[in-house]
N, C-alpha and C positions, 0 to 999 in steps of 0.2 A: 790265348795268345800262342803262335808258333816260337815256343822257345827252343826250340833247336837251332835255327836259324843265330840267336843272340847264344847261346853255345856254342855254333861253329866260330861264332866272329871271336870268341872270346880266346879259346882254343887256336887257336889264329894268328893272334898277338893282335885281337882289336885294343885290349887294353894297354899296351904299350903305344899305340895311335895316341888313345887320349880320351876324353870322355866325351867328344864330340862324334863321334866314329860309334865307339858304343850306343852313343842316345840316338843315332842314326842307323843302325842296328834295332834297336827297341824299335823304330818306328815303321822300319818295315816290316816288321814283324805283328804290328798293330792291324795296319794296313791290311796284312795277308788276311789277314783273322776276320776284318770286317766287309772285305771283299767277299769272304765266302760265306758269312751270312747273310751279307747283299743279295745274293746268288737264291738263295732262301725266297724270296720276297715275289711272288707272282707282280707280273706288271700290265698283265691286262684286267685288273678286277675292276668293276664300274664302282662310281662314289658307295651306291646305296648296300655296297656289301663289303665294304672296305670294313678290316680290324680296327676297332678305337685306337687313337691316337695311344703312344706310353705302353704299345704291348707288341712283342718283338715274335718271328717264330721260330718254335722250339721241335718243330718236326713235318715235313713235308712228310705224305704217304700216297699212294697211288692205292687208289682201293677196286675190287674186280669182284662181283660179284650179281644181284636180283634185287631189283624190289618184288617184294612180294605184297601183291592185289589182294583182296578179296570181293565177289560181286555180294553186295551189301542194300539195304532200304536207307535213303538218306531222311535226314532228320524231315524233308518235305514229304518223302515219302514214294521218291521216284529210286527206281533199283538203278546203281550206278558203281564204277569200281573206285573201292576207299584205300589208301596204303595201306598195309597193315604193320608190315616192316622192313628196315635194310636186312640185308644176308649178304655180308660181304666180307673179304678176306680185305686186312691192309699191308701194303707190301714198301720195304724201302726202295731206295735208288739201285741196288741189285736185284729185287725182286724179291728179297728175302721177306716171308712172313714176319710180322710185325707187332698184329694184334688184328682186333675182329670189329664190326661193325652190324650192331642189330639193335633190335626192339627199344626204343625208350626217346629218342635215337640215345644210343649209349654208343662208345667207343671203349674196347679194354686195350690197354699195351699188353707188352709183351710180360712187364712186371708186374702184373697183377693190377695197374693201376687202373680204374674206370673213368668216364665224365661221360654226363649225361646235359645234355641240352634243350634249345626251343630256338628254334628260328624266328629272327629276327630282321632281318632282311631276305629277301629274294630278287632275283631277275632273269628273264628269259634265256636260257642257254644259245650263243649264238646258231648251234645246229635245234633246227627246228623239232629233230626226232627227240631229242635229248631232254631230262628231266633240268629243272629251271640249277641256279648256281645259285649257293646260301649263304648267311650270315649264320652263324648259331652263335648263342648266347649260355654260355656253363650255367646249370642252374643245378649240378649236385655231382660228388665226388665220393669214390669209394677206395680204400685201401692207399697203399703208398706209395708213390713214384713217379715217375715223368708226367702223366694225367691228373695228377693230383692240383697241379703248377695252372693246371689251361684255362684260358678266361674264354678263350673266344677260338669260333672254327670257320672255314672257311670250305664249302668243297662247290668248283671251280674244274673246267676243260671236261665237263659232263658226256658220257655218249650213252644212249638209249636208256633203260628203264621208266620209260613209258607207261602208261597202262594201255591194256585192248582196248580198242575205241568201244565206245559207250552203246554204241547197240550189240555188241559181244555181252553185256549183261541183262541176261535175260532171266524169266524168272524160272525157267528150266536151269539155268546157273549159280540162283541164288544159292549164295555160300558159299562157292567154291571158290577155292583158291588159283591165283597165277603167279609164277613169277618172269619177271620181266628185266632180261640179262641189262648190265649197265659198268660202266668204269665212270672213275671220277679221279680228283686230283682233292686231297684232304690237308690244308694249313693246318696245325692246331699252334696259340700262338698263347703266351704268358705273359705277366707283368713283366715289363722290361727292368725292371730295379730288383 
């Protein structure tokens, strides 16, 4: 809640108003507060990747970084390129590092906290270069703080991290590694209570 706002008024002589002025006061002040977690809330995500109902979000991040390939045998038995992991810095609304994004898929903040996932939804990225927009579902958490809280992720406004296309995997490339630059937009969101 922005109580400065119900400070200023109070400082002010809201109190000598009355207590209608004051509760008129608290409430824009309510407002303000819920407006800018509004603000939070992407509003183009499609149903099949939408957060469960009862879970709010607790950290928007912009993340800039690779997937990284590797040309692999798939389990059929044709050579083809497999993820093998994110490698990405996550950045706030200034740009400030945040925390990192790699293998498991795992997220750490900046306090040390970790969450580890599984997707659970997906759907095609409206740009066609761009890797698809996710659901993840927390499936394990390490150490204490802000990541500790996250049920559910979202990442959303995807550009590139692609892989080479499929006959780039050759079997003069078997094993090798690529990485394949990419940005995305990362919800991570918590029980709402």
């Amino acid at each position: 809640m922005n109580t400065s706002l119900v400070a200023v008024a109070h400082r002010r002589g809201a109190r000598s108003l009355g207590p209608a002025v004051s509760m008129l006061c608290i409430l824009v002040a309510l407002a303000t507060a819920r407006s800018a977690a509004a603000d939070m809330l992407p509003s183009d995500v499609p149903e099949s990747i939408r957060a469960p109902a009862g879970e709010k979000v607790i950290l928007k991040a912009h993340a800039t970084g690779s997937q990284v390939y590797v040309c692999a045998q798939s389990a059929e038995g044709a050579l083809q390129w497999s993820l093998k992991a994110p490698d990405a810095r996550l950045h706030d609304a200034k740009g400030k590092v945040v925390g990192t994004h790699f293998a498991g898929p795992t997220w750490k903040y900046r306090d040390g906290s970790e969450v580890t996932g599984k997707a659970v939804g997906h759907t095609d990225s409206p740009d066609p270069e761009a890797i698809p927009w996710l659901l993840v579902s927390a499936t394990g958490h390490k150490g204490t703080g802000l990541f500790t809280k996250v049920s559910s992720i979202q990442r959303i406004h995807t550009m590139g991290g692609k892989p080479p296309a499929a006959a780039q995997c050759t079997a003069e490339k078997r094993d090798q590694e690529v990485r394949s630059q990419y940005a995305a937009d990362y919800y991570f969101y918590a029980p709402a209570s």
